[in-house]
Steps between C-alpha positions, in 0.01 A plus 500: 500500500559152242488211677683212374355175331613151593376165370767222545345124456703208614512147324623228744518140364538200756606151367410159720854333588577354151189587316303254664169497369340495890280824462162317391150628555486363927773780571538765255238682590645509809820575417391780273284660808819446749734723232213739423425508926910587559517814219190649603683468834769694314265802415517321151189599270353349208618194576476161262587172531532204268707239346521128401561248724855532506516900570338787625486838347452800740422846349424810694541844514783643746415774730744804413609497913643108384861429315440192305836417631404463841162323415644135477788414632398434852207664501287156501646368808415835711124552358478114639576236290553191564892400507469223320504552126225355265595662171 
């Protein structure tokens, strides 16, 4: 029997509240490992973070069992987020 073949990557892109340049070296790395921390959560593999310091770029590779509908719209609050926003 064929078995099918899936590979669906996702490309998320955060801005800081009016591309404020706030993302320097004391908490991007942190912010990067927070982002990477919630997809892996997400059964998210091959995942890369990275960006200036006024955005973040997320990429990763969807598992097939995922929409990539249902991946962000409130799927940050309910993996445990914090409420308040910071991008």
């Amino acid at each position: 029997m064929s078995q099918s073949f899936c590979q669906l990557y996702g490309h998320l892109i955060f801005s800081t509240k009016d591309r404020q340049r706030w993302l320097n070296d004391k908490v991007r790395n942190d912010i990067h490992a927070y982002l990477a921390g919630i997809l892996r959560g997400l059964s998210c593999a091959d995942v890369h973070i990275g960006g200036p310091d006024d955005h973040v770029h997320a990429l990763f590779l969807l598992p097939k069992a995922t929409a990539p509908a249902t991946l962000v719209p409130c799927r940050w609050h309910l993996v445990g987020a914090p409420k308040t926003s910071i991008f």
